[in-house]
Every structure is written in C-alpha cells, then in structure tokens.
C-alpha positions as CSV (number, residue, x, y, z in Angstrom):
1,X,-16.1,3.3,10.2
2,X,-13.3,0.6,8.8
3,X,-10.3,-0.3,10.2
4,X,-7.8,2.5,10.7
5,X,-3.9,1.0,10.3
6,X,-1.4,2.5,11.6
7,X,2.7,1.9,13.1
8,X,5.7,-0.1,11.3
9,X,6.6,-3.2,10.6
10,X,9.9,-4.4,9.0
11,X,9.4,-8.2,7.5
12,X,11.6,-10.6,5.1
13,X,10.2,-12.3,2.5
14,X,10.9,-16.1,1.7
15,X,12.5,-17.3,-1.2
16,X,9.0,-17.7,-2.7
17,X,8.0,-14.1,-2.7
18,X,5.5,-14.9,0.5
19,X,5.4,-11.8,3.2
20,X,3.8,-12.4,6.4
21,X,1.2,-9.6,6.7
22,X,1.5,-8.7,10.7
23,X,-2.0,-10.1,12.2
24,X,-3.3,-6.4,13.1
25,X,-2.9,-5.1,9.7
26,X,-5.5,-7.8,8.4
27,X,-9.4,-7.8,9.0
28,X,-10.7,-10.7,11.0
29,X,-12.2,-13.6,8.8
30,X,-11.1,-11.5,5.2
31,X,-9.5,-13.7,2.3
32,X,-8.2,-11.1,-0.1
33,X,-6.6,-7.8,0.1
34,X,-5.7,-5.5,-2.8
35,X,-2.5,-4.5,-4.0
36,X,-2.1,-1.6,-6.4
37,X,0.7,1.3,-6.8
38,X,1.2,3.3,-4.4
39,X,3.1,7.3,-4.0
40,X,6.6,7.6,-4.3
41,X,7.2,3.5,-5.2
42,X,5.3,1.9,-2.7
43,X,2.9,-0.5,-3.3
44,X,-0.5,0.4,-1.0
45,X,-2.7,-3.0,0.3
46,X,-6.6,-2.4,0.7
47,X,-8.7,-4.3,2.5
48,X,-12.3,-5.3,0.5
49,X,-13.9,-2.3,2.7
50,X,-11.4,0.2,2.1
51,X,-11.0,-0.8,-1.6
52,X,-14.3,-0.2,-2.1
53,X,-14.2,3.3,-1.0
54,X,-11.4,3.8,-2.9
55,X,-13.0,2.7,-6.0
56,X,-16.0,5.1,-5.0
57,X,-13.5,8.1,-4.9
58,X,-12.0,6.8,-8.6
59,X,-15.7,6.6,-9.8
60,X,-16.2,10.2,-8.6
61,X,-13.3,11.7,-10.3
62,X,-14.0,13.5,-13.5
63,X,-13.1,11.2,-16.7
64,X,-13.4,13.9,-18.8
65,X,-10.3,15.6,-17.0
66,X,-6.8,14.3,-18.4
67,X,-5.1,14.1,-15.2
68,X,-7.5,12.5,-13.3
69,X,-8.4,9.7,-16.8
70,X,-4.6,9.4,-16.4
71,X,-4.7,8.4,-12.7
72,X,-7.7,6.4,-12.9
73,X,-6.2,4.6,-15.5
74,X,-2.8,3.9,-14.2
75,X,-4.3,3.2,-10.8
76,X,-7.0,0.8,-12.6
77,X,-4.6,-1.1,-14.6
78,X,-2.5,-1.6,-11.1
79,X,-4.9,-2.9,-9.5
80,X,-4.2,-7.0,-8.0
81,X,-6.5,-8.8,-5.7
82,X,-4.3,-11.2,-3.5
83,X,-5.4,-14.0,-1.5
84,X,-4.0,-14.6,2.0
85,X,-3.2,-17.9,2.1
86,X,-4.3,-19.8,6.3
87,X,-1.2,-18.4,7.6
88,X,-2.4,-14.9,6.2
89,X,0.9,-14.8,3.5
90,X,0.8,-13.1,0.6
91,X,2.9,-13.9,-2.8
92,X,3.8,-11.0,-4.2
93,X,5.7,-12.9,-7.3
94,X,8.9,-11.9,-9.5
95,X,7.1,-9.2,-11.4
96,X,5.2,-7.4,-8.7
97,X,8.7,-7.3,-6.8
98,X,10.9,-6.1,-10.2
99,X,7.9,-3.5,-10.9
100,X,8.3,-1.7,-7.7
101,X,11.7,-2.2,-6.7
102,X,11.1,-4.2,-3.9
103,X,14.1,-6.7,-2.1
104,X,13.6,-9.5,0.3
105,X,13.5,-6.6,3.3
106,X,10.3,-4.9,3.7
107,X,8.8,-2.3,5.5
108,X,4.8,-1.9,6.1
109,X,3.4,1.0,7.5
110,X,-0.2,2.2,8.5
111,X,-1.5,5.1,7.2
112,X,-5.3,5.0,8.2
113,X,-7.4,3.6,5.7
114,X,-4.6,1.0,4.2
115,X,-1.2,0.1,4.3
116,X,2.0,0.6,2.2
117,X,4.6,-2.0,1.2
118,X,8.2,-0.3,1.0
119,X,11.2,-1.4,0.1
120,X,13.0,-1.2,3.4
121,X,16.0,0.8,1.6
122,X,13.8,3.1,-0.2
123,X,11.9,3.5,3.0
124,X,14.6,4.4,5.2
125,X,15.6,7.1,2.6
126,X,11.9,7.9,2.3
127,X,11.8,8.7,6.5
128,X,15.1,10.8,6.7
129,X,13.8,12.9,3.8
130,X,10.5,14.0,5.2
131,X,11.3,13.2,9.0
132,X,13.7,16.9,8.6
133,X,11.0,18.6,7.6
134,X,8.3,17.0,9.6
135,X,7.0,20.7,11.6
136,X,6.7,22.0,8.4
137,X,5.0,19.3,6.7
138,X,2.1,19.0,10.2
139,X,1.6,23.2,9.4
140,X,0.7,22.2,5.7
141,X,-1.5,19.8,6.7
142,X,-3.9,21.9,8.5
143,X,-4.8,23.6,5.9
C-alpha cells in the first residue's frame, strides 16, 4: 500500500511561484510529483506511485465512451510532472497559477492517495459549503 495523505496545510508562495510542500506530504527520497486538474478548481499532486495507479485507472476506462474519452483527455492534457527542487519547493509558474485561479495563499489538503492545491479563498468557500451538509454527505458515502 502507498502513502495515505491526509490533514491541512495553509502555505504562501514566494514571489517566484515556489510553494513549500509540508515534509509529510512528500515520499522520502522522491524527485517529482505530478500536478494535473483537479474537482471543483483544485489542482491534485501525485506522487510517482500514486500517479501510476492513477494512470492504470485512466487506461481502464472505456475510450470508446464519450465521457470517459472526454476525461481522459482533459485529465491527459493536464497532466505536469514537477521537480522538487533540495528544499522540496515546487514552481508552479504564472500559467499554472492564472489556469486555476490560484493567489499567493494556499491551502493543501490530504485526501488519501494524493493531495489538492486550493486557493485558500476558494477553499474556505469550498469547506463552509460542504461542511453544512457534512451528515448527509458521510450517509451517501456508504453506499
């Protein structure tokens, strides 16, 4: 089994576009994480082994099915392998921050098998949305 991520952490970036990934969201001794969009306008960071399962799930979907050609290929063409630089940093560069909305404030969170990159904003909104219907959203995920 991979790592499992999980909690919140709220980050700045510099003036360069460099976040700080916190030290337990990255796998001992790994160089490159991938970046590629994310639900709701978050940008979602794999490690190599979780990217690769992730790529076995894509493989498995039916091509011949629009909706899932049209989410293989908009996930595909998303796709950005990053290198974390010795102080484990990542530059996530004028376009990456203009294509999903992202400021200088951050939020990362853990959600098992990778982690999300949210506009801190757009997070906050994000948590008091769901978090009101949070009972009914643990029933529907039983199912």
């Amino acid at each position: 089994m991979g790592k499992r991520y999980f909690g919140k952490f709220d980050r700045s970036l510099d003036t360069k576009g460099r976040l700080q990934v916190p030290p337990s969201l990255l796998v001992e001794g790994e160089t490159q994480i991938y970046l590629l969009k994310g639900f709701e306008g978050c940008i979602s960071m794999y490690s190599e082994e979780s990217f690769n399962k992730l790529v076995d799930k894509l493989e498995g979907m039916d091509f011949l099915d629009e909706n899932s050609r049209a989410y293989i290929r908009l996930v595909s063409a998303s796709i950005v392998p990053m290198k974390l630089d010795a102080h484990g940093r990542i530059t996530l560069g004028k376009a990456i921050l203009e294509d999903y909305g992202i400021s200088d404030k951050v939020t990362l969170i853990g959600v098992l098998d990778h982690f999300e990159i949210w506009d801190t904003d757009s997070y906050a909104r994000y948590n008091v949305a769901h978090s009101i219907g949070f009972d009914f959203l643990a029933k529907g995920a039983r199912r």
